[in-house]
C-alpha positions in Angstrom: 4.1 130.1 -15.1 4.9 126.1 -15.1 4.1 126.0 -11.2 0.8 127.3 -12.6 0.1 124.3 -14.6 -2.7 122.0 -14.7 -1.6 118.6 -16.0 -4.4 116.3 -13.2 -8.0 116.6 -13.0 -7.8 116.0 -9.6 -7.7 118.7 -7.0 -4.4 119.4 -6.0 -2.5 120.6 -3.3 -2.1 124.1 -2.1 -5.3 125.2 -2.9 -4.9 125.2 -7.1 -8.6 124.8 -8.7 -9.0 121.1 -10.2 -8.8 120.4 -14.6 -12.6 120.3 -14.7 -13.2 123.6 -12.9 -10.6 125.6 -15.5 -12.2 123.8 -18.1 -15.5 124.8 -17.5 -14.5 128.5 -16.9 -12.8 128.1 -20.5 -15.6 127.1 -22.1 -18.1 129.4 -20.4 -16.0 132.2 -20.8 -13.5 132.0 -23.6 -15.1 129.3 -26.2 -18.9 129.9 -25.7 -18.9 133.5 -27.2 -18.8 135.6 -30.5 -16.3 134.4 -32.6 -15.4 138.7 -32.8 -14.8 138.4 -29.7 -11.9 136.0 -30.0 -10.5 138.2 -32.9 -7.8 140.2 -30.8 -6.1 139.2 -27.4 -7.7 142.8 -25.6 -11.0 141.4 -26.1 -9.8 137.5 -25.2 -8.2 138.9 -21.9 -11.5 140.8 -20.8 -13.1 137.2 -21.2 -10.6 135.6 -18.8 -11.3 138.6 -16.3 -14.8 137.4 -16.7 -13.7 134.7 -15.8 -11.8 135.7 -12.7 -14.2 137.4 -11.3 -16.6 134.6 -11.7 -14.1 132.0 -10.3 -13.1 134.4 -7.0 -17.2 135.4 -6.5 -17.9 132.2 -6.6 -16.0 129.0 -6.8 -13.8 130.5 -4.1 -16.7 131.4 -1.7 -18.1 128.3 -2.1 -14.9 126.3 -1.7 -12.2 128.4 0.6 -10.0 126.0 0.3 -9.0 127.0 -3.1 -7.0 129.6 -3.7 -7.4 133.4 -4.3 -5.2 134.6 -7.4 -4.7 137.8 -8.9 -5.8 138.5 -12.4 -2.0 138.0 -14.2 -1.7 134.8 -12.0 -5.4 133.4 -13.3 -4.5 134.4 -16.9 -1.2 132.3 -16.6 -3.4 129.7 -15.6 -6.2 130.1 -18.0 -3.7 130.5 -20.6 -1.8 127.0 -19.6 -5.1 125.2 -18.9 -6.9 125.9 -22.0 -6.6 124.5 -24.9 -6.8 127.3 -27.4 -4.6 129.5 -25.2 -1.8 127.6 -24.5 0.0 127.9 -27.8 0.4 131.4 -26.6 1.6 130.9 -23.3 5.3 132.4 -24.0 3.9 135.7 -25.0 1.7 136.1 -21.7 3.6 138.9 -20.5 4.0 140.9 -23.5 0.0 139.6 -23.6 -0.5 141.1 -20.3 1.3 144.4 -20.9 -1.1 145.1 -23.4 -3.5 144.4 -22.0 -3.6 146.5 -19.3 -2.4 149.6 -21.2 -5.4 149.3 -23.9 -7.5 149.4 -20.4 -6.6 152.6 -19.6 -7.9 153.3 -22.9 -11.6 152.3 -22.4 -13.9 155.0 -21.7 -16.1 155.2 -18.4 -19.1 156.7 -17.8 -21.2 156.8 -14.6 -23.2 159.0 -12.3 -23.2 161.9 -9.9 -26.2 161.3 -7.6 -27.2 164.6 -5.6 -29.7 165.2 -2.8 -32.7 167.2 -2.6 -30.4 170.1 -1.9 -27.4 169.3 -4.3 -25.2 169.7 -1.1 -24.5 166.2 -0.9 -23.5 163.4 -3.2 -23.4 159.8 -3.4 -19.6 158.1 -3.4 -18.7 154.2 -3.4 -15.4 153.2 -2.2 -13.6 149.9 -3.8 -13.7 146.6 -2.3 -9.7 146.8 -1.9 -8.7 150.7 -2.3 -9.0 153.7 0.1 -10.0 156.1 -2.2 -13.8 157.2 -2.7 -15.1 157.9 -6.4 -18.3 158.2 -7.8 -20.0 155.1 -9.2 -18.7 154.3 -12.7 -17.6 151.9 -14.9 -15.8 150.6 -18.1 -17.7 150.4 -21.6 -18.7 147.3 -22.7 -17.9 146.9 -26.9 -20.6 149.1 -29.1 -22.2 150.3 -25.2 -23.6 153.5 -25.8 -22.4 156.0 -22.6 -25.6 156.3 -21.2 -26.6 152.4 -21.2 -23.0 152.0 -19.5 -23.5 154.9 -17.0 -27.0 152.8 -16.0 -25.8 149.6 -15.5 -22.2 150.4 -13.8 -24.6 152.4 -11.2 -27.0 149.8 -11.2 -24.5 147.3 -10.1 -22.5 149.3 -7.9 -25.0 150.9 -5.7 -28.3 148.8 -6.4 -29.9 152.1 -8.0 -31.6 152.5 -11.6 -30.5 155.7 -12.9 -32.2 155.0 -16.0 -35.7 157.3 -15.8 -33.6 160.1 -14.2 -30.9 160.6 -16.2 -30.6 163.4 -19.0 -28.2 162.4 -22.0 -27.4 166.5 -21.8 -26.6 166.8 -18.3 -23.3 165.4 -17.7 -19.5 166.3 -17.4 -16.9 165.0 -19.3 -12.9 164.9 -18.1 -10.0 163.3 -20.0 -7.7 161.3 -17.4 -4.2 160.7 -19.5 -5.8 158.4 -22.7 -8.9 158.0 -20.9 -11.9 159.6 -21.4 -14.2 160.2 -18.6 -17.9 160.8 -18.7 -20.3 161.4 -15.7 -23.7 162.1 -15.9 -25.7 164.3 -13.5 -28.7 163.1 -11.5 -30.5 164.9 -8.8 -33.1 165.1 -7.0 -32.4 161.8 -5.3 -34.1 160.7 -1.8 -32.1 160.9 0.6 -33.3 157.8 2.8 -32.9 156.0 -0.5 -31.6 152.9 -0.1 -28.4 151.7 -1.6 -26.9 148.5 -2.2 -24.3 147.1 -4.3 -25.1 144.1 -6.1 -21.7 142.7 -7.3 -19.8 141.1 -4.7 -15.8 142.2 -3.7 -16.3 145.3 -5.8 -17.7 148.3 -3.3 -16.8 148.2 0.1 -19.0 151.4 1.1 -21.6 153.5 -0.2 -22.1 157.3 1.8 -23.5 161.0 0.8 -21.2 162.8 0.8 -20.9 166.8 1.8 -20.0 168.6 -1.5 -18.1 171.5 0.5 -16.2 168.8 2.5 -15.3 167.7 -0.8 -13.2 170.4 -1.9 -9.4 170.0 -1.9 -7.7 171.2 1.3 -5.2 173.7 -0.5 -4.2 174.7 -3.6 -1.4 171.9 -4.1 -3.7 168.9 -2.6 -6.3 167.9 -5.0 -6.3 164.3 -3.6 -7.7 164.9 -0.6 -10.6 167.1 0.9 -10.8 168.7 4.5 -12.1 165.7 5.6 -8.8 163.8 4.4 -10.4 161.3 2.2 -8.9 160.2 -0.9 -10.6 162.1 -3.5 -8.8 160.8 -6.9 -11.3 160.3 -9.3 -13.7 162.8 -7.7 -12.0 166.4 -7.7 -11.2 166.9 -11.3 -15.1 167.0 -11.9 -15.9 169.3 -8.4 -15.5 172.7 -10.3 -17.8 171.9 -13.5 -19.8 170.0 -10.4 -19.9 173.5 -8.7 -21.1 175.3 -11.9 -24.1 173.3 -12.5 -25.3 173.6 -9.4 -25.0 177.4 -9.8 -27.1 177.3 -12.5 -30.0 175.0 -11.1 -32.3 175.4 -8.2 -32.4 172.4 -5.5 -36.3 171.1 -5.3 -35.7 171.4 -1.6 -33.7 174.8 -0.2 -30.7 174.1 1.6 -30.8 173.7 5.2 -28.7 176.1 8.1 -28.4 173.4 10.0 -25.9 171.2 8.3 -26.4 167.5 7.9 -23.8 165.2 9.2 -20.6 165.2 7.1 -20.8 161.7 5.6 -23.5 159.4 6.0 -22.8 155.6 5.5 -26.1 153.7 3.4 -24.3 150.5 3.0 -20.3 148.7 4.5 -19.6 145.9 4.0 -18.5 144.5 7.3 -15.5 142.3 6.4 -13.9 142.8 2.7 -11.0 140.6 3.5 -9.6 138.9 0.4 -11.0 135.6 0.0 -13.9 136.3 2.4 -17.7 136.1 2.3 -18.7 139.9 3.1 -21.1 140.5 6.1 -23.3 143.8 5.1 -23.5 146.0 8.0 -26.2 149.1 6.8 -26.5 152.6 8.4 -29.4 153.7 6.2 -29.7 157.2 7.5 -33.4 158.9 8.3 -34.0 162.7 8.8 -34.3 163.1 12.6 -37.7 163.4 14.0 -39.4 162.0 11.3 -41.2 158.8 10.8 -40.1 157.8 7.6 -39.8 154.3 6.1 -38.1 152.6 4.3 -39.9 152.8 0.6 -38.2 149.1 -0.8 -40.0 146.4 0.2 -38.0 144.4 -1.9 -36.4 140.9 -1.0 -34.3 141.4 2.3 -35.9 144.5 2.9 -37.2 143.8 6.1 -34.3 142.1 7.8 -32.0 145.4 6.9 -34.3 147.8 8.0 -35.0 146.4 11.3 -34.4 148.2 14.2 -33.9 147.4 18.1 -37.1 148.6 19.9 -35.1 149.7 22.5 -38.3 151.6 25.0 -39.6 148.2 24.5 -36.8 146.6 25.8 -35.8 148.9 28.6 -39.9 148.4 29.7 -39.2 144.6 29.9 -35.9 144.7 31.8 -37.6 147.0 34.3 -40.8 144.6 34.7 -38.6 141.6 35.0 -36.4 143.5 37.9 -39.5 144.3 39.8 -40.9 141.1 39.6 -37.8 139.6 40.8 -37.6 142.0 43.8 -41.3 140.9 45.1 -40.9 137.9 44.5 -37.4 138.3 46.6 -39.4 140.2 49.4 -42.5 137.4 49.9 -39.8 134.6 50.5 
């Protein structure tokens, strides 16, 4: 922890964030809130994850010299750099350890977003995992499910859930201490565009195939047929499957079946420490003449395409102009 320690102002070697950048992230985050909130050290330690997140979104995109840190290595130097936390630096790991097991604790709530057809489903992959899940989140204190299941899927796919959802449509599954709430909402677009906007937190967004979803065998429930990772997504497939049973599609499923995963939004590079380039595949139906319905800010730039008729048509006017002009010299 003492190589952590801040004892100059200035910026120092290796990359370690200067005294008045820690102690602007300490009072922003840690002193500049609800004194409840400073009651226990669970609810301190979600402040200085606050804080994290801020400092790697942002100080460390602006500034790549400085240096990337995971969260126990920027609480050990939150903890030394801040006043009111450093008498409580030699209990940071116990601290820590807490922490992260009261975390587990939290409840989530989310979404399932379904087609027109319910045969396909929206998942987000993390920024640094393999696996895919649905979009959920963590419970802010006193949130109430369905405000939390609105603005996780808000900020992880750039969607507003909140005039579709149902507070009596969801599914509910207890993961160890954990308790687990998804709510259903269908009906969705499928040329819907999605876009996460946190930064480092999604690395993908695709419908998924529900069938391709299914485990592979009895004794693999972490994996489908397709062989992606499928954690946090199979224990709610069978309830998923029931529902569905039990409510008819606005738009009857189609014999020909639609790719098996369609990518709306990748990030292009999710390096750590890098400034993501968005690369979109927003998928159309084929043979129609559908648009784009956001109009939104950036809207045009990601849904431009290559006019590529157009371009052939120039090439081949610029190669016959060449050639006469080749033939009267």
């Amino acid at each position: 922890m003492s190589s952590l320690h801040r004892s100059s102002s200035a910026t120092l070697k290796n990359g370690l964030p200067p005294q008045e950048l820690l102690d602007d992230l300490c009072s922003r985050f840690v002193l500049n809130v609800p004194k409840e909130d400073q009651q226990s050290f669970e609810r301190i330690l979600f402040l200085v994850e606050y804080a994290h997140w801020f400092y790697e979104d942002n100080s460390v995109e602006k500034n790549p010299s400085l240096k990337s840190f995971t969260l126990k290595e920027f609480t050990s130097l939150m903890f030394n750099s801040c006043d009111v936390l450093r008498p409580y630096v030699a209990h940071i790991d116990d601290i820590f350890k807490d922490f992260n097991s009261y975390k587990v604790r939290v409840p989530v709530t989310g979404a399932i977003i379904l087609d027109e057809t319910y045969e396909r489903c929206i998942l987000v992959k993390g920024w640094k995992g393999t696996s895919w899940s649905f979009p959920r989140g963590k419970k802010n204190k006193d949130e109430e499910d369905h405000a939390c299941a609105i603005r996780e899927v808000l900020e992880e796919t750039g969607f507003d859930i909140s005039n579709l959802l149902d507070m009596d449509e969801h599914i509910e599954v207890i993961f160890g201490q954990q308790r687990v709430r998804l709510y259903i909402i269908s009906s969705v677009k499928d040329d819907t565009a999605f876009a996460p906007l946190t930064k480092k937190e999604i690395s993908e967004i695709a419908w998924h195939r529900l069938d391709e979803l299914l485990p592979a065998s009895d004794d693999v429930i972490t994996r489908g047929i397709t062989g992606h990772k499928l954690y946090m997504v199979a224990p709610f497939l069978a309830s998923l499957k029931s529902w569905i049973s039990k409510h008819k599609p606005p738009i009857a499923p189609k014999p020909d079946r639609p790719p098996k995963g369609i990518c709306v939004w990748k990030a292009k590079n999710n390096s750590i420490g890098s400034s993501p380039t968005i690369a979109e595949s927003q998928s159309t139906k084929p043979g129609s003449d559908a648009q784009p319905h956001d109009t939104g800010p950036g809207m045009s730039l990601r849904n431009f395409r290559f006019d590529t008729h157009a371009i052939l048509r120039a090439m081949e006017a610029g190669f016959s102009s060449q050639k006469s002009d080749t033939v009267l010299s």
